[in-house]
N, CA, C and O atoms as a printed pandas DataFrame, in Angstrom:
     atom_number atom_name residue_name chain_id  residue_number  x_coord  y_coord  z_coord
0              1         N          UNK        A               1 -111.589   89.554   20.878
1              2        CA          UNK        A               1 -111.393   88.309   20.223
2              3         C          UNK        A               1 -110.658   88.460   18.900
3              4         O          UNK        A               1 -109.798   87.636   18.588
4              5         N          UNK        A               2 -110.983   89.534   18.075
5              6        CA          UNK        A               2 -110.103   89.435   17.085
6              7         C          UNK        A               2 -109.148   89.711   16.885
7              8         O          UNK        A               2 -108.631   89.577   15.776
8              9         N          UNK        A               3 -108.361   90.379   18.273
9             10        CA          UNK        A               3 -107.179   91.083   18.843
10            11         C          UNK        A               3 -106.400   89.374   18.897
11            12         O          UNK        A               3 -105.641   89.033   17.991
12            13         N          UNK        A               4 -106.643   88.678   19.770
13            14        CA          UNK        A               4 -106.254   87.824   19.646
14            15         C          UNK        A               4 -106.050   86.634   18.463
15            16         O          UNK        A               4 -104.989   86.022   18.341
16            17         N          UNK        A               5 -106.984   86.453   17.794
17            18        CA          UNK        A               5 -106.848   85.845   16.425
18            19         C          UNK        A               5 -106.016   86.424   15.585
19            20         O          UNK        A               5 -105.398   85.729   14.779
20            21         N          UNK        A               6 -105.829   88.051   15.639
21            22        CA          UNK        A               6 -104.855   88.282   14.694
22            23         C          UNK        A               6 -103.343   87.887   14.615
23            24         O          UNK        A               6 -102.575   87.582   13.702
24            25         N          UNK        A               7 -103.226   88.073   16.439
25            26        CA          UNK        A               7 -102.022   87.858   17.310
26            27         C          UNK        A               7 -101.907   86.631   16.774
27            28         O          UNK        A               7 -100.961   86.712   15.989
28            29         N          UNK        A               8 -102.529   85.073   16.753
29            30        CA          UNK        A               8 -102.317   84.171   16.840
30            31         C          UNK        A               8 -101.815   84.004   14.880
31            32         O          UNK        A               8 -100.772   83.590   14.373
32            33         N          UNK        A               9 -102.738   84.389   14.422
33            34        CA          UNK        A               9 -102.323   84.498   12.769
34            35         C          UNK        A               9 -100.849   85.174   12.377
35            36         O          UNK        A               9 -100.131   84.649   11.525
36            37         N          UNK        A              10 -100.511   86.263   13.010
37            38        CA          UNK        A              10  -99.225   86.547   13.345
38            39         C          UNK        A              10  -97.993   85.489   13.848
39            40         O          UNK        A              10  -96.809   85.504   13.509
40            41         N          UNK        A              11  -98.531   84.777   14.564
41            42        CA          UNK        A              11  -97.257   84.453   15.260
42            43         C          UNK        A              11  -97.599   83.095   14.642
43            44         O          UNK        A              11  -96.525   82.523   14.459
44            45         N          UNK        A              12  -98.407   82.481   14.322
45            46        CA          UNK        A              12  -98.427   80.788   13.346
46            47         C          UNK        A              12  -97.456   81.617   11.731
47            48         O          UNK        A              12  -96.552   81.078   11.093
48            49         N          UNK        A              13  -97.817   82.434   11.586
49            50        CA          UNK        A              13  -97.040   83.052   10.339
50            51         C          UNK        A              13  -95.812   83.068   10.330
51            52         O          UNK        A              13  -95.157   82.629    9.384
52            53         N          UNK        A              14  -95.108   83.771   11.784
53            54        CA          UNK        A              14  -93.760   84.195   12.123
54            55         C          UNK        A              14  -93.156   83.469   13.164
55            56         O          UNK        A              14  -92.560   84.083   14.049
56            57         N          UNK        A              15  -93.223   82.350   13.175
57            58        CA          UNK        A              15  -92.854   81.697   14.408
58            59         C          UNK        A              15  -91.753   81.060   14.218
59            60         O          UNK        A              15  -91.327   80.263   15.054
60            61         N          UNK        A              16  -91.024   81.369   12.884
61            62        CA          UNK        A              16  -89.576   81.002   12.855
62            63         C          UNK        A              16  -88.689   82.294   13.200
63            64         O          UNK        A              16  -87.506   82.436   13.512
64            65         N          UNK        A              17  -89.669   83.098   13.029
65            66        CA          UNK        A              17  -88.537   84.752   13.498
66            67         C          UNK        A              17  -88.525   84.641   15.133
67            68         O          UNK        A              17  -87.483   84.643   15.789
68            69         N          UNK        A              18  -89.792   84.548   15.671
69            70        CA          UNK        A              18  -89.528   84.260   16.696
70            71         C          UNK        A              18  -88.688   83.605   17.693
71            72         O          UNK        A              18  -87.974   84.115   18.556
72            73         N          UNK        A              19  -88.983   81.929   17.311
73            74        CA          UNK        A              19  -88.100   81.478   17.992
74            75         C          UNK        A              19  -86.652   81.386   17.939
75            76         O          UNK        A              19  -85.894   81.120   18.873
76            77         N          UNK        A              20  -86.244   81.743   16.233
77            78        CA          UNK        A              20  -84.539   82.127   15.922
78            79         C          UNK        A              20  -84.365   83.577   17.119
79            80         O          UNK        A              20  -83.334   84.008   17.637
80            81         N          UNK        A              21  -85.247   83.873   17.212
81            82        CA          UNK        A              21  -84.750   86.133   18.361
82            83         C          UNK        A              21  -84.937   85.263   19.640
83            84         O          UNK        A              21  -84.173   85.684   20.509
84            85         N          UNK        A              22  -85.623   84.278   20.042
85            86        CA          UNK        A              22  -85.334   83.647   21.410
86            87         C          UNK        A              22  -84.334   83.328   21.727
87            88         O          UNK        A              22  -83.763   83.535   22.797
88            89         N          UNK        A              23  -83.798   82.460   20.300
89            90        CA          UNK        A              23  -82.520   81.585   20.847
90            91         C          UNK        A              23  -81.060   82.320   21.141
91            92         O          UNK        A              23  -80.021   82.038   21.737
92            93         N          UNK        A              24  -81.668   83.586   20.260
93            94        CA          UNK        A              24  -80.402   84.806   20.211
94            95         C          UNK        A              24  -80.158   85.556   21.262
95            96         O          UNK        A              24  -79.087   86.074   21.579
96            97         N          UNK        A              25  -81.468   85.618   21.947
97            98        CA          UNK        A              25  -81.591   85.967   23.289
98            99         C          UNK        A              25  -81.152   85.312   24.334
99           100         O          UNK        A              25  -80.488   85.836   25.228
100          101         N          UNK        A              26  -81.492   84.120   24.297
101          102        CA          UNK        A              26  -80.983   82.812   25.313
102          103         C          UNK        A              26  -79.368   82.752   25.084
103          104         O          UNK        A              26  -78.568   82.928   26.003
104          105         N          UNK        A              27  -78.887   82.397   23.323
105          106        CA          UNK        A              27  -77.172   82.566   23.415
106          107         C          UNK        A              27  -77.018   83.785   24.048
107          108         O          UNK        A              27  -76.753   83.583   25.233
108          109         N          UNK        A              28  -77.077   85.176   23.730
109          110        CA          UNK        A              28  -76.423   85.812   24.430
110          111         C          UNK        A              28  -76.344   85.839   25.939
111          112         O          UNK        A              28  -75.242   85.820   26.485
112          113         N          UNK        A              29  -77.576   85.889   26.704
113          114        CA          UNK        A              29  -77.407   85.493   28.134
114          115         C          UNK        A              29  -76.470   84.568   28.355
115          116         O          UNK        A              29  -75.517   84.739   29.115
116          117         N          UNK        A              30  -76.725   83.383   27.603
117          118        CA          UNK        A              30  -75.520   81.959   28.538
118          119         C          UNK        A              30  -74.438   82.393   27.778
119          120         O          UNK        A              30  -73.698   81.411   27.845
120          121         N          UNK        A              31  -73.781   83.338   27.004
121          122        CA          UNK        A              31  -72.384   83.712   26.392
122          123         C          UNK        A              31  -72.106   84.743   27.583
123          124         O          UNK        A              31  -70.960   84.737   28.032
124          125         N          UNK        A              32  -72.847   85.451   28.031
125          126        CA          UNK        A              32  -71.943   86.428   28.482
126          127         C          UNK        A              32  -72.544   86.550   30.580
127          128         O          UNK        A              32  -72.479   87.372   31.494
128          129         N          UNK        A              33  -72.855   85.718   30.442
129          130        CA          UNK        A              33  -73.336   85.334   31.818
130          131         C          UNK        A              33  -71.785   85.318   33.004
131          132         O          UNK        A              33  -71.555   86.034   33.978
132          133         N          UNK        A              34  -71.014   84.261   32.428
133          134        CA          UNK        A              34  -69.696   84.534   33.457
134          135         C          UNK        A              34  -68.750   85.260   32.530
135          136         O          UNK        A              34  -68.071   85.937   33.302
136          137         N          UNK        A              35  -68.459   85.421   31.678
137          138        CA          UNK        A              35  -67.349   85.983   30.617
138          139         C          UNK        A              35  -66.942   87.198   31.545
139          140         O          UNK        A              35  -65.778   87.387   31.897
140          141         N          UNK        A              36  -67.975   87.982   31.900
141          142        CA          UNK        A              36  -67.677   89.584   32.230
142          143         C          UNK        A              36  -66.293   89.563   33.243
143          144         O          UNK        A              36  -65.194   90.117   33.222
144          145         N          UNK        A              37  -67.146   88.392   34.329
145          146        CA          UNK        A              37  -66.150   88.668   35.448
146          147         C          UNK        A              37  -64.175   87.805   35.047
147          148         O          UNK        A              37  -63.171   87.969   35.739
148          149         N          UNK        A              38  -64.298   86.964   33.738
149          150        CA          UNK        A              38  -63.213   86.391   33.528
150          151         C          UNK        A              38  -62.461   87.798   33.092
151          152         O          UNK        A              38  -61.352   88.146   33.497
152          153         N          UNK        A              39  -63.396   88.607   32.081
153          154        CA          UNK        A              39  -62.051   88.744   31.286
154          155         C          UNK        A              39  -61.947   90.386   31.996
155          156         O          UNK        A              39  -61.248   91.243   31.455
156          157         N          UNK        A              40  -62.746   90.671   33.275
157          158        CA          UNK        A              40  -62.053   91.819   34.328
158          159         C          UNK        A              40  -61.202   91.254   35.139
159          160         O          UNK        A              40  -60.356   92.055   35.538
160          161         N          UNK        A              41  -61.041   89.735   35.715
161          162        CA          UNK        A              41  -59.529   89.564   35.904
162          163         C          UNK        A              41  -58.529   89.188   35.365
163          164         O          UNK        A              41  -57.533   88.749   35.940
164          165         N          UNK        A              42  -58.714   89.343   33.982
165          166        CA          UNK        A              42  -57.503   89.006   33.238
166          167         C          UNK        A              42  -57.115   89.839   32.981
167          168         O          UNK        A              42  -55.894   89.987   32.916
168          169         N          UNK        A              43  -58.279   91.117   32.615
169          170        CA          UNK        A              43  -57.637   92.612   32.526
170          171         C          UNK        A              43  -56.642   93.248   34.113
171          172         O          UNK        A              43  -55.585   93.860   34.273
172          173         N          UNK        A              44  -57.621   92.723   34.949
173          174        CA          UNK        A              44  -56.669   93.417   36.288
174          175         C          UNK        A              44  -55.439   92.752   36.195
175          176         O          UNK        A              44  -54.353   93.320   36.087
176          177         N          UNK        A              45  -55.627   91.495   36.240
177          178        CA          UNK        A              45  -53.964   90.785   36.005
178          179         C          UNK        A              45  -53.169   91.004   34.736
179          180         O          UNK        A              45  -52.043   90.508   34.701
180          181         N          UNK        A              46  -53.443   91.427   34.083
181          182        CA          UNK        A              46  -52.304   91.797   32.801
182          183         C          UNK        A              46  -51.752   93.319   33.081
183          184         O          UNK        A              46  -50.640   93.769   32.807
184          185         N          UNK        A              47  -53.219   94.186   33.908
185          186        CA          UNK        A              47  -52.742   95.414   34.766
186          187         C          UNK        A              47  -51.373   95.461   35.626
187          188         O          UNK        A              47  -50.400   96.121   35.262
188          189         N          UNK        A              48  -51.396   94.913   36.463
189          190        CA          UNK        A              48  -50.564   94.432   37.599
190          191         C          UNK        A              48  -49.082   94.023   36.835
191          192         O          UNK        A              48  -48.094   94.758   36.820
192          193         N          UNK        A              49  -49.173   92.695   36.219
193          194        CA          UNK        A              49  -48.422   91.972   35.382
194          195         C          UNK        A              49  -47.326   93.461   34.514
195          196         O          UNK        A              49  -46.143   93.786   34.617
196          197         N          UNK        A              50  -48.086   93.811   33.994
197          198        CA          UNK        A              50  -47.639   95.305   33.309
198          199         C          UNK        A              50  -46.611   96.380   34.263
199          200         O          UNK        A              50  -45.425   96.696   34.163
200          201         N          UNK        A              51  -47.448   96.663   34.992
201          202        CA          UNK        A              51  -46.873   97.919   36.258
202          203         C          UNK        A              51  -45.761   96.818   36.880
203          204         O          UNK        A              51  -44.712   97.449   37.009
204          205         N          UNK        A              52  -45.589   95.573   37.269
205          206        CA          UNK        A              52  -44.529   95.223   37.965
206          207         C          UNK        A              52  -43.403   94.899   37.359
207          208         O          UNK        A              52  -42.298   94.743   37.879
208          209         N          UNK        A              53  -43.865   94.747   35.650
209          210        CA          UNK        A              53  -42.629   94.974   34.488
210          211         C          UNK        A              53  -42.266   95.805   34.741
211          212         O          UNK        A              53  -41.131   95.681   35.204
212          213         N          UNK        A              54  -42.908   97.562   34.683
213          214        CA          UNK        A              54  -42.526   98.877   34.607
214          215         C          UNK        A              54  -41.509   98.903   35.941
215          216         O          UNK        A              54  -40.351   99.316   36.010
216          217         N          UNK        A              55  -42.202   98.424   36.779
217          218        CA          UNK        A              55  -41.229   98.617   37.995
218          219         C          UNK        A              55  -39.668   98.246   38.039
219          220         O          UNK        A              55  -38.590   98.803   38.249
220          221         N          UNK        A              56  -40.158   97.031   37.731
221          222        CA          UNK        A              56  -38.841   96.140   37.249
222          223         C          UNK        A              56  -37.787   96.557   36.778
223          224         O          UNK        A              56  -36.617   96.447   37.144
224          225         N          UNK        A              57  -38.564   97.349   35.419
225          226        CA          UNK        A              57  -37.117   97.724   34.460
226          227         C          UNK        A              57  -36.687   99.188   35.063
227          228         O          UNK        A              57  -35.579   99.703   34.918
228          229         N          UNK        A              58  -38.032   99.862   35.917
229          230        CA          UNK        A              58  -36.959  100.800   36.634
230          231         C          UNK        A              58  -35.867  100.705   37.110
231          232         O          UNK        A              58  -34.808  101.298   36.904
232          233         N          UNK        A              59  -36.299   99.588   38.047
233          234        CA          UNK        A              59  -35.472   99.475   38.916
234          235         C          UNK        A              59  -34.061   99.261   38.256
235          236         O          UNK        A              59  -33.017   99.759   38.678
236          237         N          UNK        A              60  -34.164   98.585   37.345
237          238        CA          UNK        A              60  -32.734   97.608   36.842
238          239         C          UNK        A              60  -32.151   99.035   35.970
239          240         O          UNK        A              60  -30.945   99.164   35.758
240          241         N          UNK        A              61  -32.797   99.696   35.671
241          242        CA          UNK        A              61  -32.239  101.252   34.519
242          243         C          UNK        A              61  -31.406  102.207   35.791
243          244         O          UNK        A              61  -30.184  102.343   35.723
244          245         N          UNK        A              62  -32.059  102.718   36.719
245          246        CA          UNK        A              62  -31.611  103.288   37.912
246          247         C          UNK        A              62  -30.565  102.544   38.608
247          248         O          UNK        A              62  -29.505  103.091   38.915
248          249         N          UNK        A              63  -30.847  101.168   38.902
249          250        CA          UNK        A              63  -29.244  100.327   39.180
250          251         C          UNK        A              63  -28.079  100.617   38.350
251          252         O          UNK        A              63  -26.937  100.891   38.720
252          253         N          UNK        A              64  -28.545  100.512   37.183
253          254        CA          UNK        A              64  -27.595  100.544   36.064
254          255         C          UNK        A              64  -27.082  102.046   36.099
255          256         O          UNK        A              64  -25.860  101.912   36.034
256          257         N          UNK        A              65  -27.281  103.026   36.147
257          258        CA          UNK        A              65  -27.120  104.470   35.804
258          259         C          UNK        A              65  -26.618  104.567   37.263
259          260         O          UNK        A              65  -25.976  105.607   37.410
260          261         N          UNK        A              66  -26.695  103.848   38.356
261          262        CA          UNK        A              66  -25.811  104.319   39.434
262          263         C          UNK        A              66  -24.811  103.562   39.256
263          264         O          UNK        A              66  -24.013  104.204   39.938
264          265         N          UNK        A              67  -24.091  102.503   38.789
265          266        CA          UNK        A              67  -23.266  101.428   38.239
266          267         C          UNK        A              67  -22.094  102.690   37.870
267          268         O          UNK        A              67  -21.200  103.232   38.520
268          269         N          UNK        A              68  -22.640  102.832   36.423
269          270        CA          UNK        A              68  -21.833  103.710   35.605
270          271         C          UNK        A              68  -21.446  104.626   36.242
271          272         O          UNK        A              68  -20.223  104.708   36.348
272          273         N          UNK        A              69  -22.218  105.590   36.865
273          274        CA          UNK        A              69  -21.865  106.720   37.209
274          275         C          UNK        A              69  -20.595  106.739   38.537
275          276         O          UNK        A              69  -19.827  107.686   38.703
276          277         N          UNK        A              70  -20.607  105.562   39.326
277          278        CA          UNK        A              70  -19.741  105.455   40.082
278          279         C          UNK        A              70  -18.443  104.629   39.471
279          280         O          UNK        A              70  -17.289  104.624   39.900
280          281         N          UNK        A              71  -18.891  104.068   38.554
281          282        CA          UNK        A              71  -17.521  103.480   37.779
282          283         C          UNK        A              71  -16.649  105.010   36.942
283          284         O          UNK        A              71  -15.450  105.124   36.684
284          285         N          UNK        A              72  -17.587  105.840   36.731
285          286        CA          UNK        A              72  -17.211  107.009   36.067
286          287         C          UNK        A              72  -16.254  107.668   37.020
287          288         O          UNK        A              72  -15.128  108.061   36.715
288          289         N          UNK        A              73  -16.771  107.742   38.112
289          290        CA          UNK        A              73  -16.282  108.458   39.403
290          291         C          UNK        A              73  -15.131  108.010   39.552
291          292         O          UNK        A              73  -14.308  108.869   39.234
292          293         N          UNK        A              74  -14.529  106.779   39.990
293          294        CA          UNK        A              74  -13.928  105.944   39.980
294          295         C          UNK        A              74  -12.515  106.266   39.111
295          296         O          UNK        A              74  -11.412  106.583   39.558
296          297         N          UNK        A              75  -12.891  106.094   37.877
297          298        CA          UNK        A              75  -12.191  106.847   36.824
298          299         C          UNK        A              75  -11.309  108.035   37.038
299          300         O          UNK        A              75  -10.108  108.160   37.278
300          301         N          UNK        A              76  -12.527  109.052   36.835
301          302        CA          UNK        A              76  -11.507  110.152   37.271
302          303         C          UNK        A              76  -10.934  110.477   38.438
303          304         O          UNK        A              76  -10.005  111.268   38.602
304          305         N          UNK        A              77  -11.472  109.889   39.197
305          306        CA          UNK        A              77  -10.803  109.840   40.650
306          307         C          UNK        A              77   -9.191  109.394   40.169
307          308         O          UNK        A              77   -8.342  110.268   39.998
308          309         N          UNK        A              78   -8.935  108.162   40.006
309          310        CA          UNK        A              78   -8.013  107.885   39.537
310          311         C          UNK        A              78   -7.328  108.482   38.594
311          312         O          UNK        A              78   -6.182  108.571   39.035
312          313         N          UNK        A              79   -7.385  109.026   37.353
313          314        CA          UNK        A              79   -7.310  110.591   36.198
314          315         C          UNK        A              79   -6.564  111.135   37.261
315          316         O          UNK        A              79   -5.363  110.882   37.163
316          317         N          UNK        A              80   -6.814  111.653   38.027
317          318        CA          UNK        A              80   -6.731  112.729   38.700
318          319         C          UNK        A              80   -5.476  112.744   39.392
319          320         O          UNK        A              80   -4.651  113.656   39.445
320          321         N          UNK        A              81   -5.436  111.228   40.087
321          322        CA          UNK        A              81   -4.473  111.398   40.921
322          323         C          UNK        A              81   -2.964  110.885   40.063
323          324         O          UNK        A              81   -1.827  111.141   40.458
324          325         N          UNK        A              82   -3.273  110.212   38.975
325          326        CA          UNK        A              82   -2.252  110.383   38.027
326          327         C          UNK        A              82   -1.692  111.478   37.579
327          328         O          UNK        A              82   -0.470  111.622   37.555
328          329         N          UNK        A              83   -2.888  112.738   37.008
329          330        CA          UNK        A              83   -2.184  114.079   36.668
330          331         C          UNK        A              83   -1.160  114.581   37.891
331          332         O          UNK        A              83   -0.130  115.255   37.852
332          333         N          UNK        A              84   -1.986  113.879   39.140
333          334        CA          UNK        A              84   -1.661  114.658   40.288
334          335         C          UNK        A              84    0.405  114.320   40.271
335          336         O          UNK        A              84    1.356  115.089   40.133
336          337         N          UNK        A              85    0.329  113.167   40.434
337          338        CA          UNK        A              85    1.609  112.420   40.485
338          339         C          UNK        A              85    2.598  112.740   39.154
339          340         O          UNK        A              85    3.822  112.799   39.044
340          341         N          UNK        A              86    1.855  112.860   38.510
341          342        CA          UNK        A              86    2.494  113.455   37.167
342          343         C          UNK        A              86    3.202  115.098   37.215
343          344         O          UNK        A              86    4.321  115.393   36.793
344          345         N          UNK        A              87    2.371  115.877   37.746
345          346        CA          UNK        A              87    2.317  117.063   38.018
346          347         C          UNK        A              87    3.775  116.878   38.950
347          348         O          UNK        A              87    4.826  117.118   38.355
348          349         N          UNK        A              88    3.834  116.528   40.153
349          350        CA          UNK        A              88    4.773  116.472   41.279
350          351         C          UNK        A              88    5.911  116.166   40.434
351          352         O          UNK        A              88    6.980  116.755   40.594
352          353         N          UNK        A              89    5.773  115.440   39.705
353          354        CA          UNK        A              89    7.311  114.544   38.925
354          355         C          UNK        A              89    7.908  115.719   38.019
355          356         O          UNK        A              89    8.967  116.345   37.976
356          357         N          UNK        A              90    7.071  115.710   37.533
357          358        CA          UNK        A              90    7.375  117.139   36.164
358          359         C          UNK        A              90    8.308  118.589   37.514
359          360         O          UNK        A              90    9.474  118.963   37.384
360          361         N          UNK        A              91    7.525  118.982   38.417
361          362        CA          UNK        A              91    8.107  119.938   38.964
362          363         C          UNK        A              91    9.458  119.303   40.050
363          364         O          UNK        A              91   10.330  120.087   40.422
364          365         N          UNK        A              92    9.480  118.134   40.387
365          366        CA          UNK        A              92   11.116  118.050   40.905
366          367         C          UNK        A              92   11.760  117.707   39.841
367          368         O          UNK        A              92   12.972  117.772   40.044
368          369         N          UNK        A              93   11.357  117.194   38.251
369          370        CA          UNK        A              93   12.086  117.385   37.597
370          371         C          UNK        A              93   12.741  118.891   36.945
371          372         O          UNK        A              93   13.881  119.019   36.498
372          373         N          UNK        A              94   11.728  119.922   37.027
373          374        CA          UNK        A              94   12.622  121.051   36.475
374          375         C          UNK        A              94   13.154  121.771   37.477
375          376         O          UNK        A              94   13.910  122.717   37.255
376          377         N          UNK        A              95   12.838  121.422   38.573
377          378        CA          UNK        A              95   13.688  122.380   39.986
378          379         C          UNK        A              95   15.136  121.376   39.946
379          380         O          UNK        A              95   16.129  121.897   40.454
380          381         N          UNK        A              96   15.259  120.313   39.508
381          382        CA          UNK        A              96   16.479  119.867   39.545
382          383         C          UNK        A              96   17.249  120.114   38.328
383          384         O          UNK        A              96   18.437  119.816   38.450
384          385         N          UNK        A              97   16.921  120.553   37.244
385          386        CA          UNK        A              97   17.552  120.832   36.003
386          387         C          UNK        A              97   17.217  122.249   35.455
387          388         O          UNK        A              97   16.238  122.582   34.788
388          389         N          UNK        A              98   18.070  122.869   35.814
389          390        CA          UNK        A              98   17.659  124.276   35.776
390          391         C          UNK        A              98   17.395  124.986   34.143
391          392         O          UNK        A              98   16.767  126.000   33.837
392          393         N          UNK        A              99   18.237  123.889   33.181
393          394        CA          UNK        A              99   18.127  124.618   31.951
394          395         C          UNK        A              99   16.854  124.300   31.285
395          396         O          UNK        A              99   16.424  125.078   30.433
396          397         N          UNK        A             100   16.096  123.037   31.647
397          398        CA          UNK        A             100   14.883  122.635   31.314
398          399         C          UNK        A             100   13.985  123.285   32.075
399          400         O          UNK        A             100   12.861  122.886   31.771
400          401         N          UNK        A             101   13.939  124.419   33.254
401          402        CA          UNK        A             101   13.571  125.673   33.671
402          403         C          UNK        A             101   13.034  126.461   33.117
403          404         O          UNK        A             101   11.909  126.843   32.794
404          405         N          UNK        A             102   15.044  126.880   32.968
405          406        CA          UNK        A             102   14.748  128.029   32.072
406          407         C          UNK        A             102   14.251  127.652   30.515
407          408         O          UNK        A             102   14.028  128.780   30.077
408          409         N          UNK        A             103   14.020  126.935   29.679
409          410        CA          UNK        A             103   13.234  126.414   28.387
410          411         C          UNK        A             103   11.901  126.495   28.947
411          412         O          UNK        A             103   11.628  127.689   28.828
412          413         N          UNK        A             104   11.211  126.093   29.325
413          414        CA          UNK        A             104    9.500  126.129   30.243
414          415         C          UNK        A             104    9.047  127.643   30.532
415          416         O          UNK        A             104    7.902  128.002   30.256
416          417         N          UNK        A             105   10.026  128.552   31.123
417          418        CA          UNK        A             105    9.724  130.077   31.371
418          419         C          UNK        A             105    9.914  130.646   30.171
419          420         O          UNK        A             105    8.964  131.365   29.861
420          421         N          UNK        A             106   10.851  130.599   29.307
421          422        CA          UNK        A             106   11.172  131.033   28.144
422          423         C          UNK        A             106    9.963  130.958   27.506
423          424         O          UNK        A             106    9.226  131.923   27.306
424          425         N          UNK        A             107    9.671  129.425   27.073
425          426        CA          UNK        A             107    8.614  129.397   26.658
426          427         C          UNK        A             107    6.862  129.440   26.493
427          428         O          UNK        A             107    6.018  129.310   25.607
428          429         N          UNK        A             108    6.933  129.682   27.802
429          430        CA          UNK        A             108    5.572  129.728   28.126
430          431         C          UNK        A             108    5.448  131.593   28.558
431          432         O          UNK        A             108    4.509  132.271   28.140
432          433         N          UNK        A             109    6.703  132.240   29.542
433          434        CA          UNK        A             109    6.609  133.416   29.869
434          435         C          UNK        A             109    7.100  134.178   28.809
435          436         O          UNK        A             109    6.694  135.340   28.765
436          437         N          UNK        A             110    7.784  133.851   28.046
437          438        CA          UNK        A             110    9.159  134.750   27.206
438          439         C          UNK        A             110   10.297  135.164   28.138
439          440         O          UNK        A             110   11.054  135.892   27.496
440          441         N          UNK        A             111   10.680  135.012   29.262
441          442        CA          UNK        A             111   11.316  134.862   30.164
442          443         C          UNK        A             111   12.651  134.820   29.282
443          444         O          UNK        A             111   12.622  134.293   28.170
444          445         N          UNK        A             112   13.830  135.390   29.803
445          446        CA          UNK        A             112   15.242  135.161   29.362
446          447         C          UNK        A             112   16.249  134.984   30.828
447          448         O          UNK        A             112   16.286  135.671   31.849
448          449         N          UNK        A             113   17.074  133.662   30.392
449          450        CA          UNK        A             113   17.749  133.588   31.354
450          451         C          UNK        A             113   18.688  134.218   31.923
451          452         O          UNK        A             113   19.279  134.951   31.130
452          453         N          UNK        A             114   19.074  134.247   32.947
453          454        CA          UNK        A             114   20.297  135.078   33.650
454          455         C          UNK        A             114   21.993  134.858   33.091
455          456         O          UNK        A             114   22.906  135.488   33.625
């Protein structure tokens, strides 16, 4: 009996601590009762959302870097066949002019003409 009377002298004493740690108890339950499962799919969806950016801009970086690289190609492909045509012109030009020949051997071999 006096277990209980004390209890009761206790809690007529403290019964504003009490019921303020109830209500703190009760908010937190009804705060976080559905929250959990919102903000794990907002996390999975900002997941997703994220990785299909990443994908994205792969993709468009790797498009791009094969772009260039065949425009590069392209290029010297063409380079090339200019030197090429260039090259041909230059040599029926000095097989037809023999003294601009002999200037080219001279100068590049030390060559002296006949």
């Amino acid at each position: 009996m006096k277990l209980l009377k004390k209890a009761k002298e206790v809690v007529v004493e403290y019964w504003e601590i009490f019921v303020a740690a109830f209500m703190l108890l009760v908010g937190i339950v009804i705060g976080t009762s559905g929250g959990r499962e919102k903000v794990a799919q907002a996390d999975a969806d900002a997941r997703k959302k994220a990785l299909d950016d990443i994908k994205e801009g792969t993709d468009e970086a790797v498009e791009d870097y094969l772009d260039a690289r065949e425009e590069n190609l392209d290029n010297k492909r063409e380079q090339e066949s200019e030197a090429d045509e260039k090259e041909e012109e230059r040599k029926k030009e000095l097989l037809n002019d023999s003294s601009k020949l002999d200037n080219v051997l001279k100068d590049k071999y030390g060559l002296r003409g006949g």
